[in-house]
DSSP file (Angstrom, degrees, kcal/mol; ACC not computed):
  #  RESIDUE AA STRUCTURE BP1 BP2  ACC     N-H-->O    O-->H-N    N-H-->O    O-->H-N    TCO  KAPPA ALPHA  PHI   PSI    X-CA   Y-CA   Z-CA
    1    1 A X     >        0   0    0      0, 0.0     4,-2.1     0, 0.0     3,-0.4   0.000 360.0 360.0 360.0 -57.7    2.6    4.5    9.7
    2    2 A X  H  >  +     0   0    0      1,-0.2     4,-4.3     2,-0.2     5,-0.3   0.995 360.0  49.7 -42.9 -54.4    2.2    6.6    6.1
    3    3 A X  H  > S+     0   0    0      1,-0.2     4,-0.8     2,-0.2    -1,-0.2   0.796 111.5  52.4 -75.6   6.9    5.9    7.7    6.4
    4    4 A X  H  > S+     0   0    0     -3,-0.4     4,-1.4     3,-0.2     5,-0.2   0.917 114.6  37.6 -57.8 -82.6    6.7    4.0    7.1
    5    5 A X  H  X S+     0   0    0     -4,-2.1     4,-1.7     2,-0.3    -2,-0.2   0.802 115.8  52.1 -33.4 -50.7    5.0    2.8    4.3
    6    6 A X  H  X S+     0   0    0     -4,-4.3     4,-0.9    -5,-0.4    -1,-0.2   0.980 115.7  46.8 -65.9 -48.7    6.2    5.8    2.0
    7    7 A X  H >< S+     0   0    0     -4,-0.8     3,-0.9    -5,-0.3     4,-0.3   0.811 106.8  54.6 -55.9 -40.4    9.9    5.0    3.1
    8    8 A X  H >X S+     0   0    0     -4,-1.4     4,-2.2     1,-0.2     3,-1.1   0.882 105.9  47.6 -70.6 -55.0    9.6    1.8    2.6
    9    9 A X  H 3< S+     0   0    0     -4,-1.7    -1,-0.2     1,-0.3    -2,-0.2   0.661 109.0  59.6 -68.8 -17.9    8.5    2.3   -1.1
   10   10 A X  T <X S+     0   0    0     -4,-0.9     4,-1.2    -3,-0.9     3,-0.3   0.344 107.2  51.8 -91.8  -7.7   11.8    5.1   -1.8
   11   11 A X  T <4>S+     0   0    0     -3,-1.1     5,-1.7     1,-0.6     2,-0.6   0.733 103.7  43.1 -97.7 -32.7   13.9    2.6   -0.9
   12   12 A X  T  <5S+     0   0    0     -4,-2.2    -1,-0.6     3,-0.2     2,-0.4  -0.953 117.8  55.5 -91.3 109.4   13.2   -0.4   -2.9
   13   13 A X  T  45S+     0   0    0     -2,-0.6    -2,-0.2    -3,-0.3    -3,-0.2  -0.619 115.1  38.2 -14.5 -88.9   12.9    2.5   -5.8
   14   14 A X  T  <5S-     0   0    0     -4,-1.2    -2,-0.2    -2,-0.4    -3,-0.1   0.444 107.3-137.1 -60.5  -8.5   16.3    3.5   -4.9
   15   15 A X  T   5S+     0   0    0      1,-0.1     2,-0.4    -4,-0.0    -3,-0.2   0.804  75.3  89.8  60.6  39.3   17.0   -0.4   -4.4
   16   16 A X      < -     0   0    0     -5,-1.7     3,-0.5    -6,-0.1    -2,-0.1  -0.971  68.6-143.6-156.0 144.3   19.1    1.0   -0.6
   17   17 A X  S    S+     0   0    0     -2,-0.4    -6,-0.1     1,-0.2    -5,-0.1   0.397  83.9  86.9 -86.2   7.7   18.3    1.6    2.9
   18   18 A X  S    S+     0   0    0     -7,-0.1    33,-0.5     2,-0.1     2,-0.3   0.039  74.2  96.7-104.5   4.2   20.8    4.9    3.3
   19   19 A X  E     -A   50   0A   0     -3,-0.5     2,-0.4    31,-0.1    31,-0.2  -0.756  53.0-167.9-106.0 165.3   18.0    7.3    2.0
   20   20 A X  E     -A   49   0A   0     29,-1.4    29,-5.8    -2,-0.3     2,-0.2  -0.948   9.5-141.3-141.3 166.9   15.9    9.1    3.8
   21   21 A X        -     0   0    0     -2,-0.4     2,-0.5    27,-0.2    27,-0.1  -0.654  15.1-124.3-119.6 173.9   12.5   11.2    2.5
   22   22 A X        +     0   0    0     23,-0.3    23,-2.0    -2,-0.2     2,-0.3  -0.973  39.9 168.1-122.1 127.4   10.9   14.3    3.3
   23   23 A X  E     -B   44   0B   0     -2,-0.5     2,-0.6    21,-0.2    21,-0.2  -0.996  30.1-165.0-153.8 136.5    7.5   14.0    4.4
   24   24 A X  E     +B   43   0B   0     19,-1.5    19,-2.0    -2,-0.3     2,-0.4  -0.986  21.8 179.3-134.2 120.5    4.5   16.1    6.0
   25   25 A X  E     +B   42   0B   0     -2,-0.6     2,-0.5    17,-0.2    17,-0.2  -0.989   8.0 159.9-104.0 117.4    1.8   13.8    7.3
   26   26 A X  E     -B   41   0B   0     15,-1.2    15,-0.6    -2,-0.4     2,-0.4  -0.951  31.8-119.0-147.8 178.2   -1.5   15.2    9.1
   27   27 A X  E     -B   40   0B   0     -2,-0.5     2,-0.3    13,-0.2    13,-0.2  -0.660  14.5-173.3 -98.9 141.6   -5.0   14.3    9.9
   28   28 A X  E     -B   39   0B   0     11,-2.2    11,-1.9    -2,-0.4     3,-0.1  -0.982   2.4-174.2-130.6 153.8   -8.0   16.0    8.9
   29   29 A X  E     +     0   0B   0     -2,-0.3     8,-2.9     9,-0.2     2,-0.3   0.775  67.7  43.8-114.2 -24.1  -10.7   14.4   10.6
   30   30 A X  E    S-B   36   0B   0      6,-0.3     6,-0.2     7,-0.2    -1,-0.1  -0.773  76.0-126.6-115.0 145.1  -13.5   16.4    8.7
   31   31 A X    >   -     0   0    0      4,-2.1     3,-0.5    -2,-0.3    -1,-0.1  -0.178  40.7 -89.8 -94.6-157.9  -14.1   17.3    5.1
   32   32 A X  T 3  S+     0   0    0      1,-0.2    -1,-0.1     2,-0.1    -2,-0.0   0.907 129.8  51.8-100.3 -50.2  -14.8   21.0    3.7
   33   33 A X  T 3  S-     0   0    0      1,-0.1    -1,-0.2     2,-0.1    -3,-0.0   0.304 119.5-106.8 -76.9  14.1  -18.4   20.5    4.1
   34   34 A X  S <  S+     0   0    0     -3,-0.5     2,-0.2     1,-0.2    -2,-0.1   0.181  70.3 134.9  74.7  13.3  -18.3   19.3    8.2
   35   35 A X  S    S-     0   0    0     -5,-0.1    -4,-2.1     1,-0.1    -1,-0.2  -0.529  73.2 -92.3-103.7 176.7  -18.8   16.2    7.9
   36   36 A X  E     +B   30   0B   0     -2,-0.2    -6,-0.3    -6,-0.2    -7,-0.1  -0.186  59.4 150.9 -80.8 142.9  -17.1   13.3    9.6
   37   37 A X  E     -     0   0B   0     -8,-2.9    -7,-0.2    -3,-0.1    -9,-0.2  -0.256  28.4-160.3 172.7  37.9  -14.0   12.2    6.7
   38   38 A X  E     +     0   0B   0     -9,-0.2     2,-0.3   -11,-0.1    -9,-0.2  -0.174  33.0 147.6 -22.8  98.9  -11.0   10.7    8.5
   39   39 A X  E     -B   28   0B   0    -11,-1.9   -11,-2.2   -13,-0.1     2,-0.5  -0.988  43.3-133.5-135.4 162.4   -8.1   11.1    5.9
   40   40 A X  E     -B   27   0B   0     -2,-0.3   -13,-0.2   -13,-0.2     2,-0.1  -0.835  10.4-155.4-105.8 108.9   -4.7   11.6    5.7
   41   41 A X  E     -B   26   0B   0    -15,-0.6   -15,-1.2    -2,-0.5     2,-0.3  -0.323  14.4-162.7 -61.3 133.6   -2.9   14.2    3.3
   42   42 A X  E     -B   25   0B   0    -17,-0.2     2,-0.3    -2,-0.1   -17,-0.2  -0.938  11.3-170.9-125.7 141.4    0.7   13.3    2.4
   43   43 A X  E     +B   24   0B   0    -19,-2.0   -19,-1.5    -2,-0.3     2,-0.4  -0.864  16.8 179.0-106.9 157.9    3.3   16.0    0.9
   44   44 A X  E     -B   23   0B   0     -2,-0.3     2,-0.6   -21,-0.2   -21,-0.2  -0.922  25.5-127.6-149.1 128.6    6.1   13.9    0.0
   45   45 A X        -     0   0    0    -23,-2.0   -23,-0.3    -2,-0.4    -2,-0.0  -0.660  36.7 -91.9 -90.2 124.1    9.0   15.8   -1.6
   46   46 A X  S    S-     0   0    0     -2,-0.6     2,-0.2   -25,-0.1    -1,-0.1   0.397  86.4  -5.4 -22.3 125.4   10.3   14.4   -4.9
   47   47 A X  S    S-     0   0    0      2,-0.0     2,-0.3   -26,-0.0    -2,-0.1  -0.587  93.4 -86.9  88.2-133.1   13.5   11.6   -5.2
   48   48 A X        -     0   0    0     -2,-0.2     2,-0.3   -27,-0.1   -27,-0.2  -0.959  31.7-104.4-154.4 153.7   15.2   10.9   -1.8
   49   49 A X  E     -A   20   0A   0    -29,-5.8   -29,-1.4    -2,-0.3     2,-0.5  -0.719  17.8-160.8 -95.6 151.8   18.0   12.4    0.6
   50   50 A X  E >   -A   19   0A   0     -2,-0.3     3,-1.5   -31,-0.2   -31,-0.1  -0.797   3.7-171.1-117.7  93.4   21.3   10.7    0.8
   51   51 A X  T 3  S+     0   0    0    -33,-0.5    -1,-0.1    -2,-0.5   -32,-0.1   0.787  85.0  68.5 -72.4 -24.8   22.9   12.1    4.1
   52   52 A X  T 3         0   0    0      1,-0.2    -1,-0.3   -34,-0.2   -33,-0.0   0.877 360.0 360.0 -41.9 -43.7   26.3   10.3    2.9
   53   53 A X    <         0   0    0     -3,-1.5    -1,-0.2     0, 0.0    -2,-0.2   0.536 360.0 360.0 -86.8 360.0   26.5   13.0   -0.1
């Protein structure tokens, strides 16, 4: 669902649907101190790929 959303948003940037992103999505379900903190951390690597090029 994030890399949906994050793809979705590099493409209307790039105003085309021929890119594609580089993306690491994971759950942490707990925060540093144990307690319960559902989130997700996104890396998302700068610009966009163009497999055409």
């Amino acid at each position: 669902m994030a890399e949906a959303c994050l793809l979705e948003l590099i493409q209307a940037h790039f105003k085309t649907d021929a890119c594609k992103i580089a993306v690491i999505v994971f759950i942490h379900t707990h925060s540093y101190n144990g307690n319960y903190n559902l989130h997700l951390p996104v890396i998302l690597a700068e610009g966009a790929f163009f497999p055409s090029n």
